[in-house]
Steps between C-alpha positions, in 0.01 A plus 500: 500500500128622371376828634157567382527854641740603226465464108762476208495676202768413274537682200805727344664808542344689263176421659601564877657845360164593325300418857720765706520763297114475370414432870261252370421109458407476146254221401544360098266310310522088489530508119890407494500254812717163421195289624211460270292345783562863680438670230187335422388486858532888471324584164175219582505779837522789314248386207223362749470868707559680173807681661719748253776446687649148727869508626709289762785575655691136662692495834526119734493456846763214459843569636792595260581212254787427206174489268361812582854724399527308188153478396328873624853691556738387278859595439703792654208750479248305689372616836234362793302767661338392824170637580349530792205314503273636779580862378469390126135388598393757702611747234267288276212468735248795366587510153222338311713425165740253650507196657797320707530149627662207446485272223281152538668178371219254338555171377361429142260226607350783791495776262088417415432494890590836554218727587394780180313746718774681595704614134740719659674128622570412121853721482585345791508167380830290355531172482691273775802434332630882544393481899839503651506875290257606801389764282364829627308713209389875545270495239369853334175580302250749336239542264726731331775451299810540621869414369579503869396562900682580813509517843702712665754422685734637804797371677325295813365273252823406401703302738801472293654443138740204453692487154581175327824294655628501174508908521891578511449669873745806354171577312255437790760754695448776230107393440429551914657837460266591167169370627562671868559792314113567383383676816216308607724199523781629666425240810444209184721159671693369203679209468621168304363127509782260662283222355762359297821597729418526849790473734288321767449204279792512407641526863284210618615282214819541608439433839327163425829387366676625804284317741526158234844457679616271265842537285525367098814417384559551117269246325718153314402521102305251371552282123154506405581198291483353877170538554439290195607151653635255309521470099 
């Protein structure tokens, strides 16, 4: 189910583990993005306002999906940290470097309709294949030059961090314990996608064949050279 009032971030251990202890969301450049249409969206931003430094950082407002683990968070290391939207913005709302909204899916043939007055719309803009994505970008910038920026960030922005279901959940046991051990995140909720295992699935699966009624006997084997008819 969507819930616009939260946003994923999926991303990797490493990452998540740099955020807590640094106490900070840290903002990269675009130069490495897989996209080139990003990445081009980005530097035509950053060459028109003659900015030193342009950096994204991507989260969606879509609900947890197969695609998102094995695309953003892959393998055992991968991790989803779940932002609090409301408190992400408001956190957001008086500093004049970054800007925070969601993503606006064009269709090629619209793309020359869009109105040019307002640039700060241009690294906003993807094209409408990628729209189930539902892309949120916090977007960073300055006249300076930067390898980096960052906002800062405390525990009630995050809601909670959910590591990847194919995380063996021994190590999620022994992560929870590490990561609650940093004392601003003692209260941190910690836990482990049931995305591809989840017992009530599983449970109503079972149940549909319960309520089916119906009892196979052991299936007769077949000659295929039946099914061929006659010579």
């Amino acid at each position: 189910m969507e819930n616009d009032a939260i946003l994923r971030r999926y991303t990797n251990l490493p990452v998540l583990i740099d955020m807590l202890v640094r106490e900070q969301i840290t903002i990269l450049g675009y130069n490495h993005w897989v996209d080139a249409n990003d990445r081009r969206g980005l530097e035509l931003y950053q060459d028109k306002l003659r900015f030193g430094f342009v950096g994204a950082m991507c989260l969606t407002m879509a609900s947890e999906t197969f695609h998102h683990w094995q695309i953003f968070a892959q393998g055992e290391s991968g991790v989803c940290i779940v932002f609090d939207r409301g408190r992400l913005e408001a956190a957001l709302r008086d500093r004049e470097h970054f800007i925070a909204k969601p993503v606006d899916y064009v269709q090629l043939n619209a793309i020359g309709d869009i109105d040019p007055t307002d640039i700060h719309r241009l690294p906003f803009l993807k094209r409408y294949g990628f729209r189930d994505e539902r892309e949120y970008r916090l977007l960073a910038f300055a006249a300076e030059q930067h390898s980096s920026m960052a906002v800062r960030l405390t525990p009630d922005l995050i809601q909670r961090v959910v590591f990847s279901p194919f995380t063996h959940p021994n190590i999620v046991a022994s992560l929870k314990i590490a990561l609650r051990s940093l004392p601003v995140w003692r209260g941190l909720s910690v836990g482990r996608s049931h995305l591809t295992a989840n017992e009530t699935w599983q449970g109503a699966l079972q149940d549909m064949v319960v309520r089916h009624g119906i009892e196979y006997g052991d299936w007769e084997p077949i000659d295929p050279r039946a099914l061929l008819g006659p010579a």
